[in-house]
N, CA, C and O atoms as a printed pandas DataFrame, in Angstrom:
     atom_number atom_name residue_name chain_id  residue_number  x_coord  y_coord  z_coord
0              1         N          UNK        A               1   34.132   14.760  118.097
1              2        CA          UNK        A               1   33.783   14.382  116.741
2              3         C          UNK        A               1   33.335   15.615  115.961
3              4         O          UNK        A               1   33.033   16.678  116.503
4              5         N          UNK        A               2   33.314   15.378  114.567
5              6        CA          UNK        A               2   33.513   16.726  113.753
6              7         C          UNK        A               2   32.291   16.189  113.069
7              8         O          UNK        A               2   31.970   15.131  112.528
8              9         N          UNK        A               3   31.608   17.635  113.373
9             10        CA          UNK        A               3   30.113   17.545  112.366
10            11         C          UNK        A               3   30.148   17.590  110.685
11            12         O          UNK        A               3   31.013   18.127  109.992
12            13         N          UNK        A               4   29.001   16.897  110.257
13            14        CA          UNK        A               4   28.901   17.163  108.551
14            15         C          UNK        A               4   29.033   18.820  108.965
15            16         O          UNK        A               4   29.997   19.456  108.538
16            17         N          UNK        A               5   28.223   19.333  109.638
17            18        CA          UNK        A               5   28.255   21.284  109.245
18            19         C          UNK        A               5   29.043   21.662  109.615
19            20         O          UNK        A               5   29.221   22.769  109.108
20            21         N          UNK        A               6   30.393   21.216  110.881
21            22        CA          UNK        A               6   31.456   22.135  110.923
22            23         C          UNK        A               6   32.397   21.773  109.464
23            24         O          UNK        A               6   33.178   22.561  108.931
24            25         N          UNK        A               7   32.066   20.290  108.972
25            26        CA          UNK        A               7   33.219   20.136  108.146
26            27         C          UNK        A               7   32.794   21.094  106.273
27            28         O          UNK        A               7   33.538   21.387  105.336
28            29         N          UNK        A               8   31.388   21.273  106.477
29            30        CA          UNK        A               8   30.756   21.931  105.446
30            31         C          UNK        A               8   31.555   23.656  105.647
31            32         O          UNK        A               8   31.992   24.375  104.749
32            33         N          UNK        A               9   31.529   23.871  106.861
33            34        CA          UNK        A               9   31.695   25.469  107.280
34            35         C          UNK        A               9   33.417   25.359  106.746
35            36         O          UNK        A               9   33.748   26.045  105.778
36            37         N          UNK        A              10   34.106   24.766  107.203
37            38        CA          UNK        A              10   35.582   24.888  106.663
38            39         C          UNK        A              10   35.672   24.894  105.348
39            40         O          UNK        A              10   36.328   25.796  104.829
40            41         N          UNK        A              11   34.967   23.784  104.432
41            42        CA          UNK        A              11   35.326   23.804  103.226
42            43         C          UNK        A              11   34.834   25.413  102.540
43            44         O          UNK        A              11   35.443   25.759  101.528
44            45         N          UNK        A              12   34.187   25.978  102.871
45            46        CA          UNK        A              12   33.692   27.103  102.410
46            47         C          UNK        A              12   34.421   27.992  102.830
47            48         O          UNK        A              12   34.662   28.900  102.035
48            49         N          UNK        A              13   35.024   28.065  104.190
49            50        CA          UNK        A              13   36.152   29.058  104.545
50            51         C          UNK        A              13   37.009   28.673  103.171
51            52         O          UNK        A              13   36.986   29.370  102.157
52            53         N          UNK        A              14   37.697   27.559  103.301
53            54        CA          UNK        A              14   38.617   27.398  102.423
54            55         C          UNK        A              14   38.245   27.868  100.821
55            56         O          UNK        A              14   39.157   28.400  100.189
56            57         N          UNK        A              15   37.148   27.714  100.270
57            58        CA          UNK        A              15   36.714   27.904   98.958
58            59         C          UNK        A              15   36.640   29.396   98.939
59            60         O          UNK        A              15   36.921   29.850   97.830
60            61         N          UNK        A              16   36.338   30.310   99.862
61            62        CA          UNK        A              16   36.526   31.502   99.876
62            63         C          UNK        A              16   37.927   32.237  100.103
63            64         O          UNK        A              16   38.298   33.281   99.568
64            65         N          UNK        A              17   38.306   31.799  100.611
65            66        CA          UNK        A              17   40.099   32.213  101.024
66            67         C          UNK        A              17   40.892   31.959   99.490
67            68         O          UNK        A              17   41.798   32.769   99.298
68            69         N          UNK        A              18   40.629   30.725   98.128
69            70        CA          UNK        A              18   40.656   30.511   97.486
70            71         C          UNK        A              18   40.546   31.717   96.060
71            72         O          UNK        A              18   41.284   32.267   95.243
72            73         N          UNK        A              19   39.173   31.651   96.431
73            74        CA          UNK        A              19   38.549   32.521   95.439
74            75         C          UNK        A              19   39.116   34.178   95.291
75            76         O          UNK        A              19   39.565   34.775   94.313
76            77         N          UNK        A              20   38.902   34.584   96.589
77            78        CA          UNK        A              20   39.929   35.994   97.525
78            79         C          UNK        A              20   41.258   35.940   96.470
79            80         O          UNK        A              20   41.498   36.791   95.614
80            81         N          UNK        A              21   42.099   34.666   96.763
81            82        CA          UNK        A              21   43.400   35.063   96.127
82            83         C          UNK        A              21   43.036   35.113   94.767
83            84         O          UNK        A              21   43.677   35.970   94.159
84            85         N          UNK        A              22   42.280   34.530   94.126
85            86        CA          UNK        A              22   41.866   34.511   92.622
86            87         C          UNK        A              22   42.060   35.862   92.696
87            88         O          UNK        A              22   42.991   36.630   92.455
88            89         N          UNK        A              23   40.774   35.962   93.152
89            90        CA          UNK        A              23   40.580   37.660   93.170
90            91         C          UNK        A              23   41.322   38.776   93.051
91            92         O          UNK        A              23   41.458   39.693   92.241
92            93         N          UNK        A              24   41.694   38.490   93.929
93            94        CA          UNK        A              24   43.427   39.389   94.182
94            95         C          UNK        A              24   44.244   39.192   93.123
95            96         O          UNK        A              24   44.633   40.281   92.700
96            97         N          UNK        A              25   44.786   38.038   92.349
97            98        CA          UNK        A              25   45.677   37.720   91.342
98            99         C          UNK        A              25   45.567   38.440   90.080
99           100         O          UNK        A              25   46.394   38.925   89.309
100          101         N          UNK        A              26   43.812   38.333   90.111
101          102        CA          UNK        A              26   42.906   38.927   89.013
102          103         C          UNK        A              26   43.347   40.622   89.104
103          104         O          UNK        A              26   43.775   41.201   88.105
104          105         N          UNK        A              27   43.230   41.109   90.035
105          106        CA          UNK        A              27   43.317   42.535   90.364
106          107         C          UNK        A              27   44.665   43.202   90.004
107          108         O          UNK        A              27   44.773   44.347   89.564
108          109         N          UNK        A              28   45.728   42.300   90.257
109          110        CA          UNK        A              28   47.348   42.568   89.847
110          111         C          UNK        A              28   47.368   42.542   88.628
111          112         O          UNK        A              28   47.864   43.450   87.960
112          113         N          UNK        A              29   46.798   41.431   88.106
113          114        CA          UNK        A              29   46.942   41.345   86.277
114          115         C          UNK        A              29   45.856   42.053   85.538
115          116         O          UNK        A              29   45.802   42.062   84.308
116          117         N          UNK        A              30   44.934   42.685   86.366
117          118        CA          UNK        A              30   44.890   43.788   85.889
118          119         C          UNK        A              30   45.617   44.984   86.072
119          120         O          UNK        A              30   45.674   45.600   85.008
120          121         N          UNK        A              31   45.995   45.359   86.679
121          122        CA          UNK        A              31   46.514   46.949   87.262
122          123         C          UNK        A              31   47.949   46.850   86.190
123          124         O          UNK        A              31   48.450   47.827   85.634
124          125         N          UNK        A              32   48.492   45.273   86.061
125          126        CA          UNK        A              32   50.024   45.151   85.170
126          127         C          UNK        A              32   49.436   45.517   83.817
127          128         O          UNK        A              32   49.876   46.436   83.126
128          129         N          UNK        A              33   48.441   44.761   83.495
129          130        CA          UNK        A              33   48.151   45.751   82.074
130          131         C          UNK        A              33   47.843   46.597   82.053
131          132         O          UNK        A              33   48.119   46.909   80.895
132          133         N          UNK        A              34   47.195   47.776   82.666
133          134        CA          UNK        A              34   46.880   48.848   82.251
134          135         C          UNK        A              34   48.242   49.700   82.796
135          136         O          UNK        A              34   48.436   50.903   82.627
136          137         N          UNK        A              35   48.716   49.189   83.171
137          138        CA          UNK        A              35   50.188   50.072   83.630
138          139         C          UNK        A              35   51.163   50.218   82.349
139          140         O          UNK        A              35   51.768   51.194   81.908
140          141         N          UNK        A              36   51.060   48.507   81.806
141          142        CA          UNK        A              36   51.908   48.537   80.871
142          143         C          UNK        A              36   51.393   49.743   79.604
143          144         O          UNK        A              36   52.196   50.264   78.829
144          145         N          UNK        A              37   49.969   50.012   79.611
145          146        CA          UNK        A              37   49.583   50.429   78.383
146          147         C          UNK        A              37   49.128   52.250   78.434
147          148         O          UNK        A              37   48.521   53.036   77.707
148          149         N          UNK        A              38   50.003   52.293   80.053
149          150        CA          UNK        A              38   50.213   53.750   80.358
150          151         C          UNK        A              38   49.001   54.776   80.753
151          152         O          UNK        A              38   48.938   56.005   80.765
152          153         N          UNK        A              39   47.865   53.520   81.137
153          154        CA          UNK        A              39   46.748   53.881   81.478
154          155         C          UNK        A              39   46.211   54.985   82.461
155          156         O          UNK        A              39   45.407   55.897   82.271
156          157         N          UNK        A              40   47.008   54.554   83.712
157          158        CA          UNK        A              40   47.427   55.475   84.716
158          159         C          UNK        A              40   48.185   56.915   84.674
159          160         O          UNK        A              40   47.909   57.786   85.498
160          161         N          UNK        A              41   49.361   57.142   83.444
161          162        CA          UNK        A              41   49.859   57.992   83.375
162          163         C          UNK        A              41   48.948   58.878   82.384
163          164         O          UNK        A              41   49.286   60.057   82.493
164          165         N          UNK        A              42   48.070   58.732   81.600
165          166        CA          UNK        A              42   46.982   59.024   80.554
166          167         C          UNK        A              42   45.279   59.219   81.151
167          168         O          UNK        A              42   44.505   59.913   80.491
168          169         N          UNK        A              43   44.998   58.807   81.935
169          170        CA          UNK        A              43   43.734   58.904   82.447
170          171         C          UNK        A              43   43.284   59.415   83.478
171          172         O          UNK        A              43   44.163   59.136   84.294
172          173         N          UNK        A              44   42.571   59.936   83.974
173          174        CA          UNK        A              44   41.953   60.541   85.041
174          175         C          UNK        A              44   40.905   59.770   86.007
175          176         O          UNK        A              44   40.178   59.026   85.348
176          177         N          UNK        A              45   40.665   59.755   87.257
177          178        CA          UNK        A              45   40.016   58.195   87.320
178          179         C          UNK        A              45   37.913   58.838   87.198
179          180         O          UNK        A              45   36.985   58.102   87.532
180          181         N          UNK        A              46   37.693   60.596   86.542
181          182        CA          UNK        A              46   36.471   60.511   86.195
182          183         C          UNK        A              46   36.214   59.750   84.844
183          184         O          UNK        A              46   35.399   58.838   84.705
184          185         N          UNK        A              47   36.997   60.243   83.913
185          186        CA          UNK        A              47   37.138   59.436   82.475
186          187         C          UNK        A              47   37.269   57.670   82.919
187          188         O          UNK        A              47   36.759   56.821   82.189
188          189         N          UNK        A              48   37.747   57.431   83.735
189          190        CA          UNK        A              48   37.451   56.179   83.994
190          191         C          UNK        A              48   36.378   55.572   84.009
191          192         O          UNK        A              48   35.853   54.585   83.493
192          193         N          UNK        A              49   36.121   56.510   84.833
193          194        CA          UNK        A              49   34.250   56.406   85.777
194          195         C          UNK        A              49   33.347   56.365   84.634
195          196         O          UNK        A              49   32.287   55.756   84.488
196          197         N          UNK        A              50   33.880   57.011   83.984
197          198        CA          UNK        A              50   32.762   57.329   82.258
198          199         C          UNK        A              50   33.288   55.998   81.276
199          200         O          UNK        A              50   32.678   55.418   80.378
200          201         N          UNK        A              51   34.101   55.862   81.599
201          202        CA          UNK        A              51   34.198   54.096   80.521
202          203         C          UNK        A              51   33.761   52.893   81.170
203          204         O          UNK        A              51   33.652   51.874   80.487
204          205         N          UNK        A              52   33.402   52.866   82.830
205          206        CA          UNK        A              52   32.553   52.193   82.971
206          207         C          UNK        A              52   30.996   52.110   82.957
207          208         O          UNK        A              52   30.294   51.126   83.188
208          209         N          UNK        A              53   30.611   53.428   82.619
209          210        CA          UNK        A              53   29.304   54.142   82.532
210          211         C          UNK        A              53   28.896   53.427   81.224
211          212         O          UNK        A              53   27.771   52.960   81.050
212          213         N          UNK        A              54   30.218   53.363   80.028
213          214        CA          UNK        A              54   30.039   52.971   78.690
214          215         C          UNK        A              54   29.729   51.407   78.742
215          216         O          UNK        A              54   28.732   50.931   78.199
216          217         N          UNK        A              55   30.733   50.592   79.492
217          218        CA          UNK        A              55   30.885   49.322   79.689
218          219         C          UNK        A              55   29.309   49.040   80.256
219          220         O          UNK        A              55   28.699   48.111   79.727
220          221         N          UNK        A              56   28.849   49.580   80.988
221          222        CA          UNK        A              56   27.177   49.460   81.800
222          223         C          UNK        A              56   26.373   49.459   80.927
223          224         O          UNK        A              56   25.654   48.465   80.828
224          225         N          UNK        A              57   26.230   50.438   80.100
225          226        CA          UNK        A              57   25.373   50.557   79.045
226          227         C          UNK        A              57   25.243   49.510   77.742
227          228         O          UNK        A              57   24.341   49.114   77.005
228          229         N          UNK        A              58   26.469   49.332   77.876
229          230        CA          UNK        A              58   26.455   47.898   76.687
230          231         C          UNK        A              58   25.941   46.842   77.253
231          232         O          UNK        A              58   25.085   46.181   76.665
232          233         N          UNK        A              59   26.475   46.454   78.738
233          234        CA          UNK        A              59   26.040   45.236   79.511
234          235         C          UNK        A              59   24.541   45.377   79.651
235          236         O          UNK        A              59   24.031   44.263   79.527
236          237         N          UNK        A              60   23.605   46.361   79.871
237          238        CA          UNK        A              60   22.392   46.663   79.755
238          239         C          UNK        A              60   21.672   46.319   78.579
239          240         O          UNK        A              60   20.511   45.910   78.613
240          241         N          UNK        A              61   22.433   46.501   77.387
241          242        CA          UNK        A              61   21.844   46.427   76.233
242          243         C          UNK        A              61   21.854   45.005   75.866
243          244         O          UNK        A              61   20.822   44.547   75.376
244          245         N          UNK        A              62   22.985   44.156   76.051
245          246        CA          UNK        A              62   23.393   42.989   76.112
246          247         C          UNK        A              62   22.233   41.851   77.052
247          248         O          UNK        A              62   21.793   40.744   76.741
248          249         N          UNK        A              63   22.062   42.526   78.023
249          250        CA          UNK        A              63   20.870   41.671   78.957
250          251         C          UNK        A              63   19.262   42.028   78.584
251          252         O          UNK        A              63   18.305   41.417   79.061
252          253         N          UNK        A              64   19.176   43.111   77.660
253          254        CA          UNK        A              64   17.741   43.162   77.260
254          255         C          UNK        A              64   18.015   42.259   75.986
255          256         O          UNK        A              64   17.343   41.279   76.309
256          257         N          UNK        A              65   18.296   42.095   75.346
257          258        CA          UNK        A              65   18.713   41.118   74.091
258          259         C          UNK        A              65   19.272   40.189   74.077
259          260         O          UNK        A              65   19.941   39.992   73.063
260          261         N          UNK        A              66   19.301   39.122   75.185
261          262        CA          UNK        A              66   19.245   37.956   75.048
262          263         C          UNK        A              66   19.895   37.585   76.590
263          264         O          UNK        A              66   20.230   38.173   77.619
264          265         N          UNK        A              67   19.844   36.331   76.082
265          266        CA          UNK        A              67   19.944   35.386   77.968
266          267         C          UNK        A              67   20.998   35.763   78.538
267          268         O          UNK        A              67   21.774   36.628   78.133
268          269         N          UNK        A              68   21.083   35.042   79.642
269          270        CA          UNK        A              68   22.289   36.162   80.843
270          271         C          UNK        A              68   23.550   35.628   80.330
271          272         O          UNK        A              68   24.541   36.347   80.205
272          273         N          UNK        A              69   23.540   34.327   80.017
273          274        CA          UNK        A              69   24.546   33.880   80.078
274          275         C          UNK        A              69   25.406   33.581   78.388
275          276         O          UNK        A              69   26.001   32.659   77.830
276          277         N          UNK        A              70   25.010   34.960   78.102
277          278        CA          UNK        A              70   25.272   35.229   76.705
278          279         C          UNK        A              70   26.809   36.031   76.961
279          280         O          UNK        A              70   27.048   36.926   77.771
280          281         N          UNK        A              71   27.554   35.510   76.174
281          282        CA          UNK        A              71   29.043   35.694   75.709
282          283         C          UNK        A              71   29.248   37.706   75.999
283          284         O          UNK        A              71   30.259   38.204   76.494
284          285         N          UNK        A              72   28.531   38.171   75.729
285          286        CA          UNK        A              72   28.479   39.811   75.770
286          287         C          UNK        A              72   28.164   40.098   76.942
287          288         O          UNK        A              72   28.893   40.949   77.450
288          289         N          UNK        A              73   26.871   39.481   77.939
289          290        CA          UNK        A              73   26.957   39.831   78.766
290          291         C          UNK        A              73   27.805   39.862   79.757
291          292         O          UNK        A              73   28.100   40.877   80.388
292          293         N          UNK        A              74   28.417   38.295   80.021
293          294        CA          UNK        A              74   29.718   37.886   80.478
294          295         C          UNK        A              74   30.763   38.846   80.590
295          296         O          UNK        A              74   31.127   39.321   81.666
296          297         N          UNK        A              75   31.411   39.228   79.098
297          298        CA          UNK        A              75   32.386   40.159   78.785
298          299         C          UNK        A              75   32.212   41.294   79.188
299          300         O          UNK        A              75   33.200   41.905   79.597
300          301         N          UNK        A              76   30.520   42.125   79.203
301          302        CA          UNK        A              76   30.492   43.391   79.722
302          303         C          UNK        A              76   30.457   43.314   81.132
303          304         O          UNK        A              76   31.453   43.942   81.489
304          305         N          UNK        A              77   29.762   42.819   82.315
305          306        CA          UNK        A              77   30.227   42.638   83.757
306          307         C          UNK        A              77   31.804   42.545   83.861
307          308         O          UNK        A              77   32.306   43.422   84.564
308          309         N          UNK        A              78   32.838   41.460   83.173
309          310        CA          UNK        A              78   33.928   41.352   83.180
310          311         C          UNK        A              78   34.691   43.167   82.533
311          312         O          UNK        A              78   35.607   43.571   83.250
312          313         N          UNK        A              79   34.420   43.843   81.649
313          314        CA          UNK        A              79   35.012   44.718   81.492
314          315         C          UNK        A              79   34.508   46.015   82.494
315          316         O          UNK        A              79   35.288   46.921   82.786
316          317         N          UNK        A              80   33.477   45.984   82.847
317          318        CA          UNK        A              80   33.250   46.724   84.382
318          319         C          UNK        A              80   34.098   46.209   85.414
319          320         O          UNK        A              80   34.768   47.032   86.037
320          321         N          UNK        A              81   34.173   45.212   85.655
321          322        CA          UNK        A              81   35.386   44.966   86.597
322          323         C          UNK        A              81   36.300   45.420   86.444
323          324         O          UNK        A              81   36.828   45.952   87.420
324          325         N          UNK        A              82   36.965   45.455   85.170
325          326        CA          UNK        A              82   38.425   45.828   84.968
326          327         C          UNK        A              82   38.619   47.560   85.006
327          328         O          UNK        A              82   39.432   48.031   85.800
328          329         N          UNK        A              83   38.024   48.237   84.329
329          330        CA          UNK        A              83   37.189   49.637   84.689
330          331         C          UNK        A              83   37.056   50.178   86.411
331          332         O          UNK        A              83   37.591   51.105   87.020
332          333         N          UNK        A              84   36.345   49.401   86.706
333          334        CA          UNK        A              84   36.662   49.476   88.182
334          335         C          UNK        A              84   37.916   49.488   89.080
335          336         O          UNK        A              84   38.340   50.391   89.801
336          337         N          UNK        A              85   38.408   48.224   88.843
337          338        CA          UNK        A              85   39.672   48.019   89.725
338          339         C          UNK        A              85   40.631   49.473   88.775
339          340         O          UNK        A              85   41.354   50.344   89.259
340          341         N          UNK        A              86   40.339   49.287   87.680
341          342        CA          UNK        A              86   41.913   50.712   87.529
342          343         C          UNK        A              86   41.566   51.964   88.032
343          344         O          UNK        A              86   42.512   52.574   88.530
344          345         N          UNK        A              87   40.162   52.694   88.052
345          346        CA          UNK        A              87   39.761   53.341   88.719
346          347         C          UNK        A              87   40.021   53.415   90.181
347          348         O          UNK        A              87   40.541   54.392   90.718
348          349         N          UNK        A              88   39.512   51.989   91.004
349          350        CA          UNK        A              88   39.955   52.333   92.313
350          351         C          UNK        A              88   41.627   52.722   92.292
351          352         O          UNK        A              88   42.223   53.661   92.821
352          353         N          UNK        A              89   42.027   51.799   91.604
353          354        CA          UNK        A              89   43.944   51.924   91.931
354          355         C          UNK        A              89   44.391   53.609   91.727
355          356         O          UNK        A              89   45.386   54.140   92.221
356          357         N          UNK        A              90   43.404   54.235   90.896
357          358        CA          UNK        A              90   43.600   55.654   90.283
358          359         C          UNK        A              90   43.540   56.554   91.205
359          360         O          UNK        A              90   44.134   57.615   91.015
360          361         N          UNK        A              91   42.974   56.385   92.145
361          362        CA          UNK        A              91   42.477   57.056   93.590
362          363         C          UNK        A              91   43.249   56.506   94.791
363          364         O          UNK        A              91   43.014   57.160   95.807
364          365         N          UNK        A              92   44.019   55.592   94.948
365          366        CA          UNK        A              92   44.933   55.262   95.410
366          367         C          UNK        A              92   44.286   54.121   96.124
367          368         O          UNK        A              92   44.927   53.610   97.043
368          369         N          UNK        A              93   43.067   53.638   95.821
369          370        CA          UNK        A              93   42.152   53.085   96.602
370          371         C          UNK        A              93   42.648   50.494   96.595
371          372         O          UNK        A              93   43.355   50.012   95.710
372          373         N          UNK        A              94   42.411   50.159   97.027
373          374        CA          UNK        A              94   42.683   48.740   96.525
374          375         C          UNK        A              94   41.246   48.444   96.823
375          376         O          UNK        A              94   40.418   48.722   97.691
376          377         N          UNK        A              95   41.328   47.706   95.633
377          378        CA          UNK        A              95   39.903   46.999   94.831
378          379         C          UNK        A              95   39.061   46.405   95.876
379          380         O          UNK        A              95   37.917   46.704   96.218
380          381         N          UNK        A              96   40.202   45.121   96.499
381          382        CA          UNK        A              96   39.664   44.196   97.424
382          383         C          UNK        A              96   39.116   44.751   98.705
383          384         O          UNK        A              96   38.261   44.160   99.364
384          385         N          UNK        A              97   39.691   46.025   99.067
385          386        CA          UNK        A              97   39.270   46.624  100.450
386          387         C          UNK        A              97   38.209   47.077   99.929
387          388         O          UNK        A              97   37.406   46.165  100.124
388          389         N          UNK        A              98   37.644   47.940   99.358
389          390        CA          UNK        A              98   36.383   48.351   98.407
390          391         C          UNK        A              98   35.667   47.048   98.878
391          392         O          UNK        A              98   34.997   47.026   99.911
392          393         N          UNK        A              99   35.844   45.941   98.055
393          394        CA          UNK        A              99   34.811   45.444   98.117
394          395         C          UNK        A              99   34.358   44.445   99.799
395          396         O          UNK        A              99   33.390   43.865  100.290
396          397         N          UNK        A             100   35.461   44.694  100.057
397          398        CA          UNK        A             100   35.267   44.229  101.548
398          399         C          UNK        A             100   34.231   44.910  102.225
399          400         O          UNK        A             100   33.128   44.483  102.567
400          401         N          UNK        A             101   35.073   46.774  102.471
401          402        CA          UNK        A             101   34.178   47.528  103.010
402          403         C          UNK        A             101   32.750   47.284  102.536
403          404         O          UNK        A             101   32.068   47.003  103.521
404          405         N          UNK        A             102   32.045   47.281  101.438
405          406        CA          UNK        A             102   30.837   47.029  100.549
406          407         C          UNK        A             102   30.229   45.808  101.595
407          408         O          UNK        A             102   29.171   45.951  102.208
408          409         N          UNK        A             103   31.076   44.605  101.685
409          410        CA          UNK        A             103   30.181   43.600  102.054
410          411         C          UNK        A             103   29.764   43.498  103.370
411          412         O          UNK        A             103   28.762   42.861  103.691
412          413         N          UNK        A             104   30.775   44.339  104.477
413          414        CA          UNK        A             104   30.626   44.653  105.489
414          415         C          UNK        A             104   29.630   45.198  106.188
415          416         O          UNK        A             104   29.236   44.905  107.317
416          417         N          UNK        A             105   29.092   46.346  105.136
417          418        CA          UNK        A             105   28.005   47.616  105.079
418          419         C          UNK        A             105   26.970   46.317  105.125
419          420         O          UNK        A             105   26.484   46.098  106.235
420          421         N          UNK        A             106   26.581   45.437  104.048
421          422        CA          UNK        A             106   25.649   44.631  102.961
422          423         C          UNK        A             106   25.061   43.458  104.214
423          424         O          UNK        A             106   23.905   43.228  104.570
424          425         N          UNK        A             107   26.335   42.875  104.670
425          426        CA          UNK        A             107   26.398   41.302  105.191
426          427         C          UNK        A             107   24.798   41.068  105.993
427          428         O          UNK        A             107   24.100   40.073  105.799
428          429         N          UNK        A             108   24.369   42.401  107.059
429          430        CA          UNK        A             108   23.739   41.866  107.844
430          431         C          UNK        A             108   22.127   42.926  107.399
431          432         O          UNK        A             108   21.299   43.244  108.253
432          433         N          UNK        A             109   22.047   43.206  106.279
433          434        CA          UNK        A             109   21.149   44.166  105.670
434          435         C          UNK        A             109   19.855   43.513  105.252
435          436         O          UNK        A             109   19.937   42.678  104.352
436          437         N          UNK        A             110   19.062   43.687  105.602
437          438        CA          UNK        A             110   17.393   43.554  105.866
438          439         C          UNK        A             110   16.964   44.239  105.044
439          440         O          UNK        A             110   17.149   45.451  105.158
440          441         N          UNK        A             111   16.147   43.660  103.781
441          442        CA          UNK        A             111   15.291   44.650  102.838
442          443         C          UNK        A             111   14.057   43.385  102.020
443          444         O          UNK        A             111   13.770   42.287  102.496
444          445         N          UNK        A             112   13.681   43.800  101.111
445          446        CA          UNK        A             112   12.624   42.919  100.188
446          447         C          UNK        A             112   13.076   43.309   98.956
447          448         O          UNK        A             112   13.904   44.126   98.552
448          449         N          UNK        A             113   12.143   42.330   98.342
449          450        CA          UNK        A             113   12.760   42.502   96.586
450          451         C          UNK        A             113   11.336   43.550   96.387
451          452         O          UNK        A             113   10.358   43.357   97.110
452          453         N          UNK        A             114   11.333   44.569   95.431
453          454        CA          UNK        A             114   10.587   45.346   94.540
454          455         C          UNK        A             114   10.933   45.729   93.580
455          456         O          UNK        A             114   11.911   46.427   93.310
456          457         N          UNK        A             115    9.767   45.093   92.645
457          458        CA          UNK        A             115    9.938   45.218   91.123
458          459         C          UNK        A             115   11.701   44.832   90.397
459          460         O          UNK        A             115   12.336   45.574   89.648
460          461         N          UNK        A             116   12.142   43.446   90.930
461          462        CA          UNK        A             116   13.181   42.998   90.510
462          463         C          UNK        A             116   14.124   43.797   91.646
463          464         O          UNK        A             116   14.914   42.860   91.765
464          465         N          UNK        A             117   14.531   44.572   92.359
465          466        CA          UNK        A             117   15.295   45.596   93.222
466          467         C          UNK        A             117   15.041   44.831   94.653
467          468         O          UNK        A             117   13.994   44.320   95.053
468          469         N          UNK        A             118   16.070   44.895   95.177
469          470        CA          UNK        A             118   16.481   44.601   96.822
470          471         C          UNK        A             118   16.130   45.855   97.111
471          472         O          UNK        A             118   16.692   46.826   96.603
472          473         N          UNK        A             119   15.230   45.930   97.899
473          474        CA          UNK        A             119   15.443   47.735   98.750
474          475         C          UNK        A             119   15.546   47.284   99.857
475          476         O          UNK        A             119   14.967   46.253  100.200
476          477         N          UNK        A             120   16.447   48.104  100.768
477          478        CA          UNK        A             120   17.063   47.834  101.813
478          479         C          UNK        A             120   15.567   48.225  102.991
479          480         O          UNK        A             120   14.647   48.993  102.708
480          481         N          UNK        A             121   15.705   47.514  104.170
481          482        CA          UNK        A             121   14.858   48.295  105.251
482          483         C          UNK        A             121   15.782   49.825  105.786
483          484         O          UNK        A             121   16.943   50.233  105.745
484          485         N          UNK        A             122   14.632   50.235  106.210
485          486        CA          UNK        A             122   15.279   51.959  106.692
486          487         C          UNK        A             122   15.943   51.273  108.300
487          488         O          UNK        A             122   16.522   52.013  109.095
């Protein structure tokens, strides 16, 4: 017989395997537009690095001036993403392995919150 928690644990495999391809879909339709708009053949991926520096700074400014779930803030996390993924692709790098490797490092990481900040244990 199949437990409420094994059948809880699948649906979440599945909702993640889901989300992944989102993810991924998301990552192609980005890389197709900025290809189309010659992004790659025009940019360098530090100048990249510096338009997400720009994109940060707005999203910063955006979250001291009003609630999270304000239309700007939204858009600025979302245009750091996109910043990102063309950057990684610029370096020859794929987005999704990035963030894999990241969660890999993260998954089993021991720290406390200070002053709003996760600091990791040494």
């Amino acid at each position: 017989m199949t437990s409420g928690v094994d059948i809880s644990r699948e649906w979440s495999k599945i909702k993640q395997k889901k989300m992944m391809k989102n993810f991924e879909t998301l990552v192609a339709k980005v890389v197709i537009w900025a290809d189309e708009r010659g992004i790659f053949d025009a940019a360098d991926p530090l100048a990249q690095l510096d338009k997400t520096q720009e994109e940060l700074d707005e999203t910063i400014e955006a979250v001291k001036q009003s609630e999270f779930d304000n239309p700007e803030v939204v858009d600025g996390i979302g245009d750091m993403l996109v910043t990102i993924i063309i950057a990684a692709k610029m370096m020859g790098l794929d987005p999704t392995h990035c963030l894999n490797v990241a969660y890999d490092e993260i998954k089993d990481r021991t720290g406390k919150m200070v002053d709003g900040k996760f600091i990791k244990d040494q």
